[in-house]
Every structure is written in C-alpha cells, then in structure tokens.
C-alpha positions in Angstrom: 23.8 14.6 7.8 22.4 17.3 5.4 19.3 16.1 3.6 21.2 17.3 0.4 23.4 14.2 1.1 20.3 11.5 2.0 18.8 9.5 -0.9 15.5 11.5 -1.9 12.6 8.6 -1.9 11.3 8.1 -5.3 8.2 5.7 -4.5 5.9 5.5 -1.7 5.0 1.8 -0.5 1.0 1.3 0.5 1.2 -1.3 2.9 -3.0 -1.4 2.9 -5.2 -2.9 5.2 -3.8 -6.3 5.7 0.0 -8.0 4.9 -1.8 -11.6 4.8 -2.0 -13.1 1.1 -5.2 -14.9 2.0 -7.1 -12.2 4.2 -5.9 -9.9 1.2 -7.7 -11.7 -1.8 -10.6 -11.9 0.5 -10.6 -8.2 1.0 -10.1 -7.7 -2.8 -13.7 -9.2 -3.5 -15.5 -7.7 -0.6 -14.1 -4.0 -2.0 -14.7 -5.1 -5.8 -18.5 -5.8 -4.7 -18.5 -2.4 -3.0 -16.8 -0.6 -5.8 -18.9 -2.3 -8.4 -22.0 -1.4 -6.4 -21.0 2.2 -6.1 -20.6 2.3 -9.5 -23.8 1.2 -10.3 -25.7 2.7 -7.8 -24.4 6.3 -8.4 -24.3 5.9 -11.9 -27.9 4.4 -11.8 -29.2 7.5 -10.2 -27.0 9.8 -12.9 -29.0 8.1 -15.7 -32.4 8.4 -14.3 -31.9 12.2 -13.3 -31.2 13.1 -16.7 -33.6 10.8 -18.4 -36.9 11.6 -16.5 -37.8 15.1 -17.5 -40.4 14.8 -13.9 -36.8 14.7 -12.2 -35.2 18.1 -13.9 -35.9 19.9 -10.2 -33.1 21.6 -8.2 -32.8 19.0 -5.6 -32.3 16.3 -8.0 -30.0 18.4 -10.4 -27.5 18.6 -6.8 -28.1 14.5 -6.4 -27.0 14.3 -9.5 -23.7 16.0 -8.6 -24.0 14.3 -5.6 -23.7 10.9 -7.5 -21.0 12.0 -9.4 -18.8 13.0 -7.1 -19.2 9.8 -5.0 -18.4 8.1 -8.0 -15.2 10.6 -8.7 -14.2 10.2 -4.9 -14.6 6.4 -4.8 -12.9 6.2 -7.8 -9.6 7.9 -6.9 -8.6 5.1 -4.2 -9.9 2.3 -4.6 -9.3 1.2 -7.7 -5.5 1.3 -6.4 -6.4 -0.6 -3.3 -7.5 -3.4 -5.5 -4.5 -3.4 -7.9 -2.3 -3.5 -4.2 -4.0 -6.5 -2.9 -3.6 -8.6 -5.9 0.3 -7.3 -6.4 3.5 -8.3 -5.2 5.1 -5.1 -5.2 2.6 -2.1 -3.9 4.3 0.6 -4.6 3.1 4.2 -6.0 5.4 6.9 -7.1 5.7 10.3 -5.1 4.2 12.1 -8.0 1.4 9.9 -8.1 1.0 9.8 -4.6 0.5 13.7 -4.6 -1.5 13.5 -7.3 -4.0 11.4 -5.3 -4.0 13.5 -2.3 -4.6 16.5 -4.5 -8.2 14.4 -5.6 -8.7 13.3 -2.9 -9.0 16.5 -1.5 -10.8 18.2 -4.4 -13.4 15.5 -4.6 -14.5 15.5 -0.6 -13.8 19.2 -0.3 -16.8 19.1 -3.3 -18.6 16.4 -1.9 -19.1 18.5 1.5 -20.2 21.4 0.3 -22.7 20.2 -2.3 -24.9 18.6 0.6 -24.3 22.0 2.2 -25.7 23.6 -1.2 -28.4 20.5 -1.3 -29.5 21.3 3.0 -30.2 25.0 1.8 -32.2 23.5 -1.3 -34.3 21.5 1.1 -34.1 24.8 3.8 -35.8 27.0 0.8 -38.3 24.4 -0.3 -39.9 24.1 3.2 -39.0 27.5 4.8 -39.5 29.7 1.5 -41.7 27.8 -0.6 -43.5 30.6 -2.3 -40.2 32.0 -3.4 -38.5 29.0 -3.9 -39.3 28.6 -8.0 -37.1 32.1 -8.1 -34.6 31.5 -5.4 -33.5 28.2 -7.2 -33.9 28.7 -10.5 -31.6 27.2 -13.3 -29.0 30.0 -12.9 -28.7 30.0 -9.0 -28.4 25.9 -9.0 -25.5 26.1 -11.5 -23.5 28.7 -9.6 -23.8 27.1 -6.5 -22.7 23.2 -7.7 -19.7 25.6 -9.5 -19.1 27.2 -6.1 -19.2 23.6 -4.3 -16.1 22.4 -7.2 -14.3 25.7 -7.2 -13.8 25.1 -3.6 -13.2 22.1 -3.3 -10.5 22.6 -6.2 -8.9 25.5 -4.6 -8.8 23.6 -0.8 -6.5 20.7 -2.9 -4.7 23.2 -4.8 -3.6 24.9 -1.8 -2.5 21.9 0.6 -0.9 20.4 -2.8 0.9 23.5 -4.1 2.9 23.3 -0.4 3.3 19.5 -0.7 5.5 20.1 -3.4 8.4 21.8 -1.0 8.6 18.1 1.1 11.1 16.4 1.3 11.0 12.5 1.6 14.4 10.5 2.3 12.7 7.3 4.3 11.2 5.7 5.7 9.0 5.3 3.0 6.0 2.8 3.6 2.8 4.6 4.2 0.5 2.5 6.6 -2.5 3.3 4.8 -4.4 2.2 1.6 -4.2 5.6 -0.2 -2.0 8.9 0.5 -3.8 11.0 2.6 -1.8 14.1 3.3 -1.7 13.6 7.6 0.6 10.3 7.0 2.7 12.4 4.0 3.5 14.4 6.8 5.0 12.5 9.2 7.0 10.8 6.6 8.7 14.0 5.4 12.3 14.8 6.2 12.1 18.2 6.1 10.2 20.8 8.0 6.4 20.4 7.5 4.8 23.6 10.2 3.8 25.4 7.3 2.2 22.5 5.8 0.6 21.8 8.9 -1.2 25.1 9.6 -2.2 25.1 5.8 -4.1 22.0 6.4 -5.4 23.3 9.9 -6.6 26.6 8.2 -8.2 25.4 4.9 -9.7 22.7 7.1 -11.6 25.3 9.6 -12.4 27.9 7.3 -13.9 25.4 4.7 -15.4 22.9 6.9 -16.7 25.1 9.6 -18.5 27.3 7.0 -20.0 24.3 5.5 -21.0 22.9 8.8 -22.4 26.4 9.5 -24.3 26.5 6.8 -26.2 22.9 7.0 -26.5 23.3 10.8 -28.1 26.7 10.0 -30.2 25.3 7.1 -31.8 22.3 9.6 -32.2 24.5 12.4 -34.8 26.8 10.1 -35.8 23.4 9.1 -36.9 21.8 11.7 -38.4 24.9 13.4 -40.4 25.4 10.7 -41.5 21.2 10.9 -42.2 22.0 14.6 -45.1 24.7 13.6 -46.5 22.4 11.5 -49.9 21.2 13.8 -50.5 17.8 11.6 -48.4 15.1 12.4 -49.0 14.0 9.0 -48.2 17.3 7.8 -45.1 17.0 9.4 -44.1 13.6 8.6 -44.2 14.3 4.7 -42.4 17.6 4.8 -39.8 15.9 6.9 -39.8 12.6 4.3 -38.5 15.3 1.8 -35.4 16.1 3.4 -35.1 12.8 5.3 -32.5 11.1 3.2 -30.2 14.1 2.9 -29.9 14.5 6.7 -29.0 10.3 6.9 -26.3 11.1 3.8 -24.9 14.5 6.0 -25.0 12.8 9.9 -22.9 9.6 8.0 -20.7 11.9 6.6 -20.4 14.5 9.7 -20.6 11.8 12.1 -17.5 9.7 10.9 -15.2 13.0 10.5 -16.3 14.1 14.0 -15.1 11.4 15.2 -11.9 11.0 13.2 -10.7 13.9 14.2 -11.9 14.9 17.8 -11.1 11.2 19.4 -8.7 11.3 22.2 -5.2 10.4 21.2 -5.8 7.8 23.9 -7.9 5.5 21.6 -6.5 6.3 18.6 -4.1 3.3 16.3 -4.1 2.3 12.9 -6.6 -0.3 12.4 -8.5 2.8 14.0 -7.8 5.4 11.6 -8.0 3.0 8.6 -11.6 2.0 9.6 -13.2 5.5 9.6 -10.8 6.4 6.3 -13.0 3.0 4.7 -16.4 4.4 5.8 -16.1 8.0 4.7 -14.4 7.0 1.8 -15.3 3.5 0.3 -18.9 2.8 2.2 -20.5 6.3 2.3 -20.2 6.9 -1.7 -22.0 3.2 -1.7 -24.9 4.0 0.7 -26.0 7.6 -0.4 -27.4 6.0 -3.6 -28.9 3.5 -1.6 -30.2 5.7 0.9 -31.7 8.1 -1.6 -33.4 5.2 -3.6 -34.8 3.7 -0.3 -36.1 6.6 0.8 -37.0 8.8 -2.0 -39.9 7.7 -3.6 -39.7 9.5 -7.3 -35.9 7.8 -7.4 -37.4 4.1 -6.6 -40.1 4.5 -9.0 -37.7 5.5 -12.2 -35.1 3.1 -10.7 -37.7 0.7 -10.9 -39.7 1.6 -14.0 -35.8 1.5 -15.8 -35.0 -2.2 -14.5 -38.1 -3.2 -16.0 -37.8 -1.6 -19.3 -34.3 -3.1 -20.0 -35.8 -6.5 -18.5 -38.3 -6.0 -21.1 -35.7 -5.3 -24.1 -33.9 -8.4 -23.0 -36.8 -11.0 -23.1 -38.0 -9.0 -25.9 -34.6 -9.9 -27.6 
C-alpha cells in the first residue's frame, strides 16, 4: 500500500514515564518540586547578576545566560510532562511535537556551547590574565553568547527544516515524555536516511567543536594550575573554575554515555533516565552548584533572602 493511501497521523501520544495512575501523581509532585526549584534557582541567580553591579564581570554575564537557558530548556518539556500525568488523554499534535524538538534542540545546542564560551572565559582569566580586561571586554562577551544562540538556532533549524518532509501513518505513541527527534524517526513511514545523516552531521560538527574547545580550554588550564608552586595558590585559582567543570563533566558525562553505550544495555527505562538527568535535573543543579561553590553568588543570594525577609517582618 502507497503511503498516499494510509491515514497520515495527526497527533502524537506521550506515553511518559509511567502508565500507573498512582506512580503517575507521585511522579507529578516530585517533577513539580524540581521544576519549581529550577525556576527559582536559575531565576534567583538571573536577579542577583543584574542587580549587584560587583557581579557585572564576563563570567557572571555567561552564568547569566547560563541560567536562562536552563530555565528555557527546562521549560520546553516539562511543563508538558506535568499536564500528561495529571490527563486522561496525553496526546500532542505533530506540529507541536516538531515544534518541541525544534526547542529542544535550539536551547541545548545553546546551552553547550555557552559553557564552551564560559571554559575559555575561565581559560583567559588564569592563562592570560594580564590581557584578559581586553580579550573579554563588553563587545567580545556579547558576540560570543550571540554566537552560542545563533548556533544553537541554526543546529534546530536544520534537523527541523528536514523533519517537515516525514511522513507519519502509525504507529503513533512515542515512548518517551517529550519528542526528541531519534524516536520521530523510527516512527516515520517514509524514508528518514537523509534525516539521519543531518542529525549525525550537525551532531559531530557542533558537538565535537564544542568539546574541542572546553577540552582545549582545561588542558591550558590545568597546565597552567600545575606550574603554580603553592598549593594554596593552586587551590584558589582552581576554586575559580571549579563549579564550571562539575556543570560541563554532568553535562558531557550523561551524553557520553547516552550515546556511546553498547546496544547490549540499552532499553527504555534506560534512555528515559539519562533524557531526565540532562534535561530535567542538570538545569536544577547548575544553580545549585554555582551557589554552593561560588562564593560572590552565596553571598548576594544570601544578602537578597535577607533583605526580602527583612521587608516582610518590616511589613
């Protein structure tokens, strides 16, 4: 049978993480408390950038955007994934479904290579620090957080632009909380080699350079730790940079492994549990990280809780 004669699919159903009603309420409040406190936490971090003048420096101008874009990438998924545990019917239409993928790809392709752009902050600080003032000046910051979007725009635009000649006729239950474009795939009727190689390309040339580029950046980094003869010396240059290499080996770490595993070990409940950490937990624990272990971040964060406690009882 021609696929001109099979019913084109219309809606996409997210079967999610769990087809229990009980386990699924229970999962609605534990991803409601990590939502909110991704929320919160990023957004935290947003205000306290731009209020503190102390904090107007190049490596808190790319947390910044950092922050945002966990909030933008958090924000594209699950939001759904709540509405799907608490509905009877979890459906999403193909259009919408696309239009997910497409942000989802934008906000992680951005989301990569601003902590590439933020490792070669920290790699001119330490490595460069008497021409640092003019290698990251105000200019120079806002081209490269532009270059980081642009990318990340132009590695959705591409994989979605091709997702538009698919054809779907069923099955149509994707098992998965969001519509990442792998499981689109294997869904579609018609022939998707081009679409494959698209996402194979965009995926080496994009993530190899930004790997290359934070590999590169640490490498210079911690050669130029290793020369340092105080160990105290070392340990507070190394603080500096610290919570960016935690945020990058999470993030690195979680998409090595997604996509290197043997076939051998790899199954759903698998696949969904790294697509949860890289994107649900990891845009929760980078603000935390960075407050934990950036000093000037605690001490605003801090200084702000108790100014608004103050306003309260002062109320």
């Amino acid at each position: 049978m021609s696929m001109e004669n099979k019913t084109r699919v219309t809606e996409f159903i997210l079967l999610g993480l769990s087809s229990d009603p009980q386990m699924q309420i229970f999962l609605f409040l534990v991803f409601l408390v990590i939502y909110l406190i991704t929320l919160v936490g990023n957004i935290l971090i947003m205000v306290v950038i731009r209020a503190d003048s102390h904090l107007h420096t190049p490596m808190y101008f790319f947390l910044f955007h950092l922050s945002f874009t966990d909030t933008c990438y958090s924000s594209v998924t699950v939001p759904k994934m709540l509405m799907n545990f608490l509905a009877e019917h979890k459906t999403i239409s193909v259009s919408g479904c696309i239009a997910q993928m497409f942000f989802i790809l934008f906000t992680a392709g951005a989301e990569v290579f601003i902590l590439s752009v933020m490792a070669y902050d920290r790699y001119a600080a330490i490595c460069d620090p008497l021409h640092y003032v003019k290698k990251m000046n105000k200019g120079i910051c806002f081209q490269l957080v532009s270059g980081a979007w642009t990318i990340g725009f132009f590695h959705a635009l591409l994989n979605t632009v091709f997702s538009f000649n698919l054809y779907f006729c069923g099955p149509n239950q994707i098992s998965h909380f969001s519509c990442e474009l792998p499981r689109l795939l294997k869904l579609s009727c018609s022939e998707t080699l081009t679409n494959q190689v698209v996402l194979l390309t965009s995926i080496v040339i994009f993530g190899s350079s930004s790997f290359l580029l934070t590999l590169i950046s640490y490498i210079h980094i911690i050669s130029t730790i290793m020369r340092i003869r105080s160990v105290e010396g070392r340990r507070k240059v190394f603080s500096t940079c610290s919570s960016h290499l935690i945020v990058v080996g999470l993030w690195y770490l979680t998409g090595f492994f997604q996509y290197t595993k043997p076939s051998s070990i790899s199954s759903g409940a698998l696949d969904e549990m790294f697509s949860v950490q890289y994107t649900i937990l990891t845009p929760m624990l980078n603000p935390i990280i960075y407050s934990l272990k950036n000093k000037d971040v605690k001490r605003q964060c801090s200084f702000f809780f108790v100014i608004r406690e103050h306003r309260f009882v002062g109320n």
